[in-house]
N, C-alpha and C positions, 0 to 999 in steps of 0.2 A: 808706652805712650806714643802718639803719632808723632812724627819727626814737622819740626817747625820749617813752612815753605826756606829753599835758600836765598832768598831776597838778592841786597847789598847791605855791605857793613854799615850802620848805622853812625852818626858823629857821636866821637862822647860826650860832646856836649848838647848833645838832644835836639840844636838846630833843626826845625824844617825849612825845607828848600824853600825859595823868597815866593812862588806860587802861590804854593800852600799856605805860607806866612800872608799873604796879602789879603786873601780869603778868610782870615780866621772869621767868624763874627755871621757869614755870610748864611749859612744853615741853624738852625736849632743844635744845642751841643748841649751833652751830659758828663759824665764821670761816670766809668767802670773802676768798683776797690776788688781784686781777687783777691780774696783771704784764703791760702794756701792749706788750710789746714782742716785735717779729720782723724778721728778717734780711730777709727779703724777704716779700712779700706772697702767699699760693695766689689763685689766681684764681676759686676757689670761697668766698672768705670774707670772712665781713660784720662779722666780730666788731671792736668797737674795738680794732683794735691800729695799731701805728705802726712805721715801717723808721729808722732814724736820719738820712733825710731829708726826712720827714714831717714829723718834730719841727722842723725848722727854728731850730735853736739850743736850744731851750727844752725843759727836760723831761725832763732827761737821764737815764738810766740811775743814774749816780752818785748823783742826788738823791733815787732812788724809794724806797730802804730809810729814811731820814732823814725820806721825806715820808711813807709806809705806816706807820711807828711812830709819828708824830704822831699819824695818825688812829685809830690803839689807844690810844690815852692819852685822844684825846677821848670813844671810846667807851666806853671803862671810866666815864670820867667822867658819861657819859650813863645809861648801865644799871645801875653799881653792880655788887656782886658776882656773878658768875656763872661756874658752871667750863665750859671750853669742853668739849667732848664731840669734836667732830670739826676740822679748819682743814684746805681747801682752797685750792692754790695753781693758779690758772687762767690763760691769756691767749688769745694771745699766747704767745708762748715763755716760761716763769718761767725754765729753765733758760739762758737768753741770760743772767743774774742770775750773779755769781758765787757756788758755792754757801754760799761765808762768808755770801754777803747773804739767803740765803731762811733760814739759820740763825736768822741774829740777828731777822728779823722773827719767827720761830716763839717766839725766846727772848723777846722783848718781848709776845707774845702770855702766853706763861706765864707773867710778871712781873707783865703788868697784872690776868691775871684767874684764871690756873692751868688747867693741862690736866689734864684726868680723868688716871687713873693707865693708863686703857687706850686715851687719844684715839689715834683713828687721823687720820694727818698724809700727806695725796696731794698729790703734784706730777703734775702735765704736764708730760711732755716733749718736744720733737722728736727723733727718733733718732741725728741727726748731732750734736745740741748737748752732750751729753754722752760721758764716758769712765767707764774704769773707775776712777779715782781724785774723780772729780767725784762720782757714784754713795754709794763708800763714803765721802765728808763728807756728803754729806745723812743715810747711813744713820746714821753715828754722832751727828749733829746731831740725831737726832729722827725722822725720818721715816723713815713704818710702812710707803706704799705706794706706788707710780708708775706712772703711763699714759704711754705711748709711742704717738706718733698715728703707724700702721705705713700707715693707710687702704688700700692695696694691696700688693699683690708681685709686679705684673707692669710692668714699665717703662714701656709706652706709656702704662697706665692715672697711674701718675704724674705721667707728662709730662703729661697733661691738667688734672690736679691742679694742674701746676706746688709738686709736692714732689720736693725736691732730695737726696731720701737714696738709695743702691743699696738696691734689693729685701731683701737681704740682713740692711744692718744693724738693723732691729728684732730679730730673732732673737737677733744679737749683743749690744743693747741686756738682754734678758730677762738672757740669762746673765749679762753685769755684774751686775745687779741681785741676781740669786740669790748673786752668790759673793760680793756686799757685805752681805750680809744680809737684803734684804728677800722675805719672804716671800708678800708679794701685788702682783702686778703683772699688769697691765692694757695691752692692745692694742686698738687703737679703731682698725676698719673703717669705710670708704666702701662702698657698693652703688651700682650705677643713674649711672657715669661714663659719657657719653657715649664708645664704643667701646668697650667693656667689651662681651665676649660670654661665656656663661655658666661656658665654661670657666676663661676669667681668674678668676672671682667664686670659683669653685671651687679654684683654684690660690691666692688669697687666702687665704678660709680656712682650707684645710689647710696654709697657712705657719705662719698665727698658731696653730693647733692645737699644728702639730709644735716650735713655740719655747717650748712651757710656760708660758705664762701659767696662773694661776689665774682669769683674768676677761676676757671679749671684749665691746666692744662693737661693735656694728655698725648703722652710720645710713645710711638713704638719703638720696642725694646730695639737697638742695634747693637750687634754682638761685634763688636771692635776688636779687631789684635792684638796680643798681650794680654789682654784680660785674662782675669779667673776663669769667667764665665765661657771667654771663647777654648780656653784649654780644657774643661770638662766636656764640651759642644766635641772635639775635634777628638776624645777619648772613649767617646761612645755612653758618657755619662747622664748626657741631656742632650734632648733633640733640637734641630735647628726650626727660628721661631718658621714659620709658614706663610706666605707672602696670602694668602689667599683667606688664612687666618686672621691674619692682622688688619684686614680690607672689613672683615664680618666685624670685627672690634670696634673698628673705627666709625663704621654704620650705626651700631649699636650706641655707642657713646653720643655719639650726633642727635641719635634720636633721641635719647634720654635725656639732653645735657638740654634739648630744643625744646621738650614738652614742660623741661624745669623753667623754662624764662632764659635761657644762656644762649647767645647767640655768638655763631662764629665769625671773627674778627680776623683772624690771622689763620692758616691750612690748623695748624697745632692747638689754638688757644680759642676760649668760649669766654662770654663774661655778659653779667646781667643788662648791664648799660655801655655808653660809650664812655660814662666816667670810670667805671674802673676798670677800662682798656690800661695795660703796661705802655705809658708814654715810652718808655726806656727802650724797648726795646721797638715802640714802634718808629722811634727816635733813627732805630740798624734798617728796619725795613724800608724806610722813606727815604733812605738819602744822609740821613743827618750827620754829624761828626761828634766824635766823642776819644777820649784820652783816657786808657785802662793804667791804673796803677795797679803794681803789685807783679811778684815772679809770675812771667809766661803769658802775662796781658796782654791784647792787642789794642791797636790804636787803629783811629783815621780821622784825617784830616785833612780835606780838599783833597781828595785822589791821591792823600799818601798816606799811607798803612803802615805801620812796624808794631814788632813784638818785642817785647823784656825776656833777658834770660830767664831762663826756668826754674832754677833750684834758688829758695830762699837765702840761703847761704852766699851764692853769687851775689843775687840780688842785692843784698845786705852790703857786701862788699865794695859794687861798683859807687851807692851811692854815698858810702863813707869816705868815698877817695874822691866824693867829688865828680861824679861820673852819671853820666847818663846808662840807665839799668837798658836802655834799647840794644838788642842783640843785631838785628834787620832791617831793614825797610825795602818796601817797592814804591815805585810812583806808578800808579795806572795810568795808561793813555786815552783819550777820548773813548774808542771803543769799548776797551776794559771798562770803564766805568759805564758806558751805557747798555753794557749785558751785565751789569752786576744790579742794574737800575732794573732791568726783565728782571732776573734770577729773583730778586727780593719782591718788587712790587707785585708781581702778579699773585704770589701766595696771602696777599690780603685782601677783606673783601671788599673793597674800593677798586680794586682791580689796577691796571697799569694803563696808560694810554696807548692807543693803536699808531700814535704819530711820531714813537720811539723803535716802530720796530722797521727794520727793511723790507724790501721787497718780498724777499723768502718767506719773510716772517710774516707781515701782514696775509698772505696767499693761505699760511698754517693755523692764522687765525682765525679763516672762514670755513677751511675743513674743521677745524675743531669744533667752531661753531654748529656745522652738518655733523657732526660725530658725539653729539651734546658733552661736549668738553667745559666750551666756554656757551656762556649768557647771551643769547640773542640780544636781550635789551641792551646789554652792555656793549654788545657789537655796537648797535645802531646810536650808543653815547658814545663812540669814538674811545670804549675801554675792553680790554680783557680781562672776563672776570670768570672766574671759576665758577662751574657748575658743583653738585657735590660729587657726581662721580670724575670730574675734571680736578678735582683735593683727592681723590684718591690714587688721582694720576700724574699729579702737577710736576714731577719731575720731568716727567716725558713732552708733556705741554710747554712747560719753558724752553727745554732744548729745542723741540721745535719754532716756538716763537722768536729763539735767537738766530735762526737764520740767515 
């Protein structure tokens, strides 16, 4: 797993600095819950999660709702009043979680600090982890909306994945959802698997099309260190994905995803309308603040950032003694936060304004614009807004804009 930035030691008692404290209330704020936990491990993935042999005694399942509501009690205690607007539940599998238990941390959420009257409330899920009976309690418990990680529909592509669902059940997955109530629901695509040829990417696609989702997302594969997936890559097992590959993918998907009614919203993510845009996460890309519980969370809050130790077991530990589970923190400075302001806002399609950037940067905004990176019209609104071949390049587009 990637090593957590080395910050500063964070207070045990979860204090933020009187700045940040002043500021609570001042941006939109959500809740991140990571739920630590999966059945088996994909061999593409780097995210802190844990199998129930990992944990090695410690850390259990049963403890996590007991140990995630502490640390709402201590945040409320830290921030003071503030209504949540959005709560995302992430992992790991939440759904491995019976779903009384993601209930009662949702209810402990609105206890401590109160949910807007219109908070949108998303779970992840794996396809195999739920039914139609598990579905309609979350629905009736609260929650507005659910991602199903479909990442393929063709078997072998799977297998590489080492995801353990039939092709089939996401599809099935959607309909639950719709006949439980939920109105926006989310399928999240892989591109660029090792053996994937473009027709599979295509037979992907028009699965998750043809299951009615209101919202797709779609990431290309990154082969991260440690992984399964990058030890078979570096063994001569499987080839590395293809930058030039994954460019044709992404064209493909765009155009499919565009003639279906899905328009892009964020570089990654497509959705019918602007209601069932992910507030949550457009919550990260705008600016917002938001408080992750759960091992290996991160937070922010008015330019100050920290993460919770990693392994459940810790986790568990700090807040039984009474302890803030924060392992870190930074405080960003003015600039810091206005290149994290480019970094994020230009990848959505609202674009960023031109009167955030410097010198350097404005000057890269006009060759971009001659380079059809960025949007003429958006020039001339005083935004930089991606073109689509300017989303196939946006990394390079921002560094330049930060200038």
């Amino acid at each position: 797993m990637p090593a957590l930035p080395d910050g500063d030691p964070a207070p045990l008692t979860g204090a933020l600095p009187p700045p940040a404290r002043a500021r609570v209330g001042a941006q939109p704020f959500g809740i991140y819950v990571h739920v630590p936990y999966c059945t088996t491990r994909c061999g593409y993935c780097d995210f802190n999660t844990y199998t129930a042999v990992e944990l090695g005694g410690g850390g259990s399942r049963q403890d996590y709702p007991r140990s995630v509501i502490d640390e709402l009690r201590l945040a409320r205690r830290m921030l003071g009043p503030v209504r949540v607007q959005t709560v995302f539940f992430g992992g790991g599998t939440p759904t491995l979680l019976p779903a009384a238990d993601l209930v009662a941390i949702l209810r402990a959420i609105d206890s401590e600090f109160g949910l807007a009257d219109d908070a949108e409330v998303s779970t992840e899920a794996n396809p195999e982890s739920v039914d139609p009976g598990y579905l309609a309690d979350l629905r009736a418990g609260g929650f507005t909306r659910i991602s199903f990680g479909m990442q393929s529909a063709v078997p072998h592509v799977l297998a590489v994945l080492d995801r353990v669902h039939s092709p089939g059940r996401p599809a099935q997955c959607v309909r639950w959802a719709h006949d439980a109530g939920f109105e926006h629901v989310n399928l999240d695509l892989i591109y660029g698997t090792p053996g994937e040829s473009d027709h599979d990417w295509q037979r992907s696609v028009e699965a998750a099309i043809a299951a009615e989702p209101d919202h797709v997302s779609a990431y290309a594969l990154i082969v991260e260190d440690g992984t399964r997936l990058a030890t078979r890559i570096r063994r001569g097992e499987l080839p590395m994905p293809d930058d030039d590959v994954l460019a044709d993918r992404y064209l493909l998907a765009d155009e499919l995803l565009g003639r279906a009614g899905f328009g892009w919203y964020e570089v990654s993510n497509w959705a019918t309308s602007a209601a069932a845009h992910c507030r949550h996460n457009l919550l990260y890309w705008t600016g917002g603040d938001w408080w992750g519980a759960g091992p290996g969370a991160h937070s922010h809050v008015a330019g100050t950032r920290w993460w919770n130790v990693k392994h459940p077991t810790a986790y568990t530990e700090r807040l039984a003694a009474g302890h803030s589970p924060a392992l870190a923190r930074e405080v960003l400075d003015g600039e810091a936060q206005r290149l994290e302001r480019i970094l994020l806002g230009v990848r959505i399609d609202a674009g960023h304004p031109l009167s955030d950037l410097r010198p350097g940067g404005l000057a890269a905004a006009g060759r971009a614009v001659e380079s059809g990176l960025l949007t003429a019209d958006g020039y001339r609104d005083g935004r930089a807004v991606l073109t689509l071949r300017g989303r196939l390049l946006a990394d390079a587009v921002v560094r330049d804009l930060t200038d």
